[in-house]
C-alpha positions in Angstrom: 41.9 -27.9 -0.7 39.1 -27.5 1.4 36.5 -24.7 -0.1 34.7 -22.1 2.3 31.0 -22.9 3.2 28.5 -21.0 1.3 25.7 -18.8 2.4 22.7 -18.2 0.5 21.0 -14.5 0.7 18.2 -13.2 -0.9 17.7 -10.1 -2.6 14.3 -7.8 -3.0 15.0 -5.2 -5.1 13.0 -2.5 -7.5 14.8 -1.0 -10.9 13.7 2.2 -13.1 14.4 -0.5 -16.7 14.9 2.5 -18.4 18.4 2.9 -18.8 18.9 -0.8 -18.8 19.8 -3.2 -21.3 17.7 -5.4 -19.5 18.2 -8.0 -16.2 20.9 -10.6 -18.0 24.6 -9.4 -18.1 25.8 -9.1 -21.7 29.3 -7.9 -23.0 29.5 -4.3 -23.2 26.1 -3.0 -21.7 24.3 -1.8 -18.4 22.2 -4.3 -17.2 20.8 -4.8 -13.7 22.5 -8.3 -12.9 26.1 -7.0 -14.0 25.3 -3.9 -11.6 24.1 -5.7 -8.8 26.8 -8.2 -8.8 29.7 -5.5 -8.8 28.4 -3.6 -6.0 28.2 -7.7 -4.2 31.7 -8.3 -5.6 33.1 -5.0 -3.9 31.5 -5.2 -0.5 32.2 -8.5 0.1 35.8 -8.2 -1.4 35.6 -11.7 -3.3 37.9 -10.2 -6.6 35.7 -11.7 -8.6 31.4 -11.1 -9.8 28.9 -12.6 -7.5 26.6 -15.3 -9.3 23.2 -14.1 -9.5 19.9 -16.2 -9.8 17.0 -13.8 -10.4 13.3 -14.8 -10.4 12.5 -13.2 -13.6 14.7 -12.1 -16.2 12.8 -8.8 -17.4 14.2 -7.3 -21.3 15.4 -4.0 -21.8 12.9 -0.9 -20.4 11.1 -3.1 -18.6 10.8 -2.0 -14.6 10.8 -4.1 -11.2 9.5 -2.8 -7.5 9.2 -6.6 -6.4 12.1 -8.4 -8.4 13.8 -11.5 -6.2 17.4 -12.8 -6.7 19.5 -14.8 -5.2 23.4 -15.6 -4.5 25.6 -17.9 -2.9 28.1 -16.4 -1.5 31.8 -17.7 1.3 30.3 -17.5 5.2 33.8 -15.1 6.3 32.7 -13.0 4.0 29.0 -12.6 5.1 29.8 -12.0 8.5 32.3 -9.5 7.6 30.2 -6.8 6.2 29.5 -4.8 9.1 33.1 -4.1 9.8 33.3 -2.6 13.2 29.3 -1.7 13.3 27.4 -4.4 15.7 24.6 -4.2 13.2 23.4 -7.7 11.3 25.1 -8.4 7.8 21.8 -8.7 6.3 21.2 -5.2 7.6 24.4 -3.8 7.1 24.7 -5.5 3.5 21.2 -3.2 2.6 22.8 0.1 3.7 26.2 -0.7 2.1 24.5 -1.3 -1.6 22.5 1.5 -1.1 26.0 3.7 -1.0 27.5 1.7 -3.9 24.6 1.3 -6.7 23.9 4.0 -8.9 20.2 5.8 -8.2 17.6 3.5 -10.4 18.5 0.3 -9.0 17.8 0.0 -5.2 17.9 -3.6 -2.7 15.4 -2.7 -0.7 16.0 -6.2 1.5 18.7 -8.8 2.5 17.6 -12.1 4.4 19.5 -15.6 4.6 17.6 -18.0 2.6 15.6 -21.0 4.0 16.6 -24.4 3.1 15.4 -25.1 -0.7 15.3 -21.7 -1.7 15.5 -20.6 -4.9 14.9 -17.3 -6.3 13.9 -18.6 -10.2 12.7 -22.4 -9.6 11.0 -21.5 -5.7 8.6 -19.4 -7.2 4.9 -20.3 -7.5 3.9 -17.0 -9.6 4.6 -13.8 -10.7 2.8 -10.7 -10.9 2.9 -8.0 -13.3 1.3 -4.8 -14.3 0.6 -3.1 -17.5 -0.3 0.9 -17.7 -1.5 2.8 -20.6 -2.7 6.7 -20.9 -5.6 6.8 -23.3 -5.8 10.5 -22.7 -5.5 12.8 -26.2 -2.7 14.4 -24.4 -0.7 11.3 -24.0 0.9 9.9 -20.6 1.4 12.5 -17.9 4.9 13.7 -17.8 5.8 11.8 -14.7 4.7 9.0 -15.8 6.4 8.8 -19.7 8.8 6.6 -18.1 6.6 3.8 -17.0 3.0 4.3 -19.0 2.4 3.6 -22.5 0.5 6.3 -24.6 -2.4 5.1 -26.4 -3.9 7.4 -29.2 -7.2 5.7 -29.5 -10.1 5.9 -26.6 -9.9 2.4 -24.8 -12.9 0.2 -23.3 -11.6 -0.9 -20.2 -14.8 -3.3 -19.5 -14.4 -5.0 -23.1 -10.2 -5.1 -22.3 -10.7 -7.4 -19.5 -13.6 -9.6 -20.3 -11.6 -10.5 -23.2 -8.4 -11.0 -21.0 -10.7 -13.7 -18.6 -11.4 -15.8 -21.2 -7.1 -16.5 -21.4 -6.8 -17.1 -18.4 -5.8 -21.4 -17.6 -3.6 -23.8 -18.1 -2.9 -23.7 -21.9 -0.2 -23.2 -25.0 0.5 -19.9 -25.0 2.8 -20.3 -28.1 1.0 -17.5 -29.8 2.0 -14.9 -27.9 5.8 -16.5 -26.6 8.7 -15.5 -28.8 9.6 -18.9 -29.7 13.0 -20.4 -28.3 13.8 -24.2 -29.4 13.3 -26.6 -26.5 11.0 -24.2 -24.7 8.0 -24.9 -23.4 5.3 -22.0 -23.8 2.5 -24.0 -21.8 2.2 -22.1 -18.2 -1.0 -21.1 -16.4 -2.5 -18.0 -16.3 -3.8 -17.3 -12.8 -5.5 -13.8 -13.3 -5.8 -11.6 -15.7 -8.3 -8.0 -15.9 -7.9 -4.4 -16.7 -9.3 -1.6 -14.9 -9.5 2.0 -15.1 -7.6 3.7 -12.0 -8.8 7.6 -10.3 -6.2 9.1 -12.3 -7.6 7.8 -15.7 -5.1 5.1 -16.7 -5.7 1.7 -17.6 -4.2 -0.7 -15.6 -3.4 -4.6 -16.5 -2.8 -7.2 -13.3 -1.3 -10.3 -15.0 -0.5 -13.2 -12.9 1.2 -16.6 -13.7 3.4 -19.1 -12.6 5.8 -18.2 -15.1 5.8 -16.9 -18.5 7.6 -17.2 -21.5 9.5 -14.5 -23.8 7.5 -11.0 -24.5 4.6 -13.2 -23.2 2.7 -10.3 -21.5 3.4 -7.6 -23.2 1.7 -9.6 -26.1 -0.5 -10.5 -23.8 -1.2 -6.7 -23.2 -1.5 -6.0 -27.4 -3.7 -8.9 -28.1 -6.5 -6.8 -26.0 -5.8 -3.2 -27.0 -7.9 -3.9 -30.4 -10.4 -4.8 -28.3 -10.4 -1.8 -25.9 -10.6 0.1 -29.3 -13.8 -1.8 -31.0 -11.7 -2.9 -33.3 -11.9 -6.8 -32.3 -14.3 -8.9 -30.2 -14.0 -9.7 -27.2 -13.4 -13.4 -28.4 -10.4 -12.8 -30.6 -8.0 -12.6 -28.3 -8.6 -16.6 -27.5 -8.9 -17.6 -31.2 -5.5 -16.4 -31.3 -4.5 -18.7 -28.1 -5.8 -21.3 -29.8 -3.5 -21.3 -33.6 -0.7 -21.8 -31.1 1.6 -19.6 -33.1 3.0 -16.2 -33.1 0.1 -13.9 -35.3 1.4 -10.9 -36.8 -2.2 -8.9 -36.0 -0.8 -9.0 -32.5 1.2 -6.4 -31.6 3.8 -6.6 -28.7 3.4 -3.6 -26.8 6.5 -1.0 -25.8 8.8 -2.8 -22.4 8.6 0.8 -20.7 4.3 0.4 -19.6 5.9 -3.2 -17.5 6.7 -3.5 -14.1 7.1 -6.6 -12.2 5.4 -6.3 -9.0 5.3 -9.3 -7.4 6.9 -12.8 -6.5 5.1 -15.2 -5.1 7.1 -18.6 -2.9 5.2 -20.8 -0.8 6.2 -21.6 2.8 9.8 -22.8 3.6 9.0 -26.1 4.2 7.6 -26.5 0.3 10.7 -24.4 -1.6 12.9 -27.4 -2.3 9.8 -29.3 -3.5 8.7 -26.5 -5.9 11.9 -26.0 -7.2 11.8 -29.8 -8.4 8.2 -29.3 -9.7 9.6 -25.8 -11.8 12.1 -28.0 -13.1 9.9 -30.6 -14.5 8.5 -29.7 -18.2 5.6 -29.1 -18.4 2.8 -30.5 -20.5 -1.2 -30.1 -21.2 -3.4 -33.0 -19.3 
């Protein structure tokens, strides 16, 4: 039997993490991938969940305004979901989800994929941010959901001159929850903190990928710091044990957001995604 042709779409979508257990479907939760891929499965009618491939598979609490997925999903199908409307799928496929998905979880924009794309492998970084509320008050209340609250004062200046000095191509084993087979080398492209108009202190972490909890330890290996409590030059001692030290905390998921995925122009996707794949070593 003959099987239908396949169309790849991506996804940009944003998520409130709160109430999520997290991106990866897992028996008997909420996540954001089983959520998704029921509101596909229904539009398009397929009777069974839509494969997802997401670009970054945030944990539980942890937000998204710039998360990328994609799926693979039968041509009839595609070109059915504006019914009688003359408006494009991709279009239509963006109102349709918007009617289906429940209120933190929003597609924001539908586009067939260029040759070689891949949501996870494509990419050529990622860019996250971290917020914390130093204020003796604590976070503002709209803001609890998405700012950590720090009781100590914090040194913003100190925060990201010791951030700089991670920033590379190096083993970040020491701040990667370990996983067997996993590589924890990736490079760190920036890196700084800085103190916004409405008093927070705001991380800008980009990479080309990184490994389990790797920036919110990232984010607690400088908070000392910002405090006075360690120099500026622990935070790359640390780097350099290659191995998970229990002086660093990893921060609360609900201060994350990813903001950003990177991919390079269509005519270089298919050979990124071969570069992603290959493991990666130190020169």
């Amino acid at each position: 039997m003959v099987s239908e042709p396949l169309v790849r779409i991506r996804l940009d979508l944003g998520y409130d993490g709160t109430d999520f257990s997290g991106w990866a479907a897992q028996p008997g939760r909420r996540t954001v991938e089983e959520t998704i891929a029921t509101g596909l499965s229904t539009i398009l009618r397929l009777g069974r969940p839509v494969k997802l491939t997401v670009a970054g598979r945030t944990d539980a609490g942890v937000h998204a305004r710039g998360q990328v997925a994609h799926a693979d999903v039968p041509v009839g199908a595609w070109e059915q979901i504006p019914g009688r409307s003359d408006r494009a799928p991709a279009l239509a496929l963006v109102t349709r989800l918007a009617g289906v998905l429940p209120g933190d979880v929003r597609v924001h924009g539908v586009s067939v994929a260029p040759e070689g794309f891949d949501a996870r492998f494509s990419a050529v970084h990622r860019r996250y941010s971290y917020r914390v509320s130093d204020h003796p008050a604590g976070a503002p209340p709209l803001r609890r959901r998405d700012v950590l609250s720090h009781r100590r004062p914090l040194d913003a200046s100190a925060m990201s001159e010791a951030a700089g000095r991670l920033v590379g191509l190096k083993d970040f084993a020491a701040f990667c929850k370990h996983r067997e087979g996993a590589t924890t080398i990736r490079t760190l492209l920036r890196y700084e903190w800085r103190r916004t108009p409405e008093g927070l202190l705001e991380a800008t972490v980009l990479a080309d990928a990184f490994c389990h909890s790797m920036v919110r330890a990232l984010v607690g290996a400088v908070l000392p710091v910002g405090e006075g409590r360690k120099s500026v030059e622990w935070p790359a001692e640390v780097l350099t044990g290659r191995r998970r030290d229990p002086h660093v905390a990893v921060v609360a998921p609900h201060g994350l957001v990813l903001e950003e995925v990177g991919y390079p122009a269509d005519s270089e996707l298919a050979g990124r995604a071969r570069e992603s794949r290959a493991v990666r070593t130190l020169p």
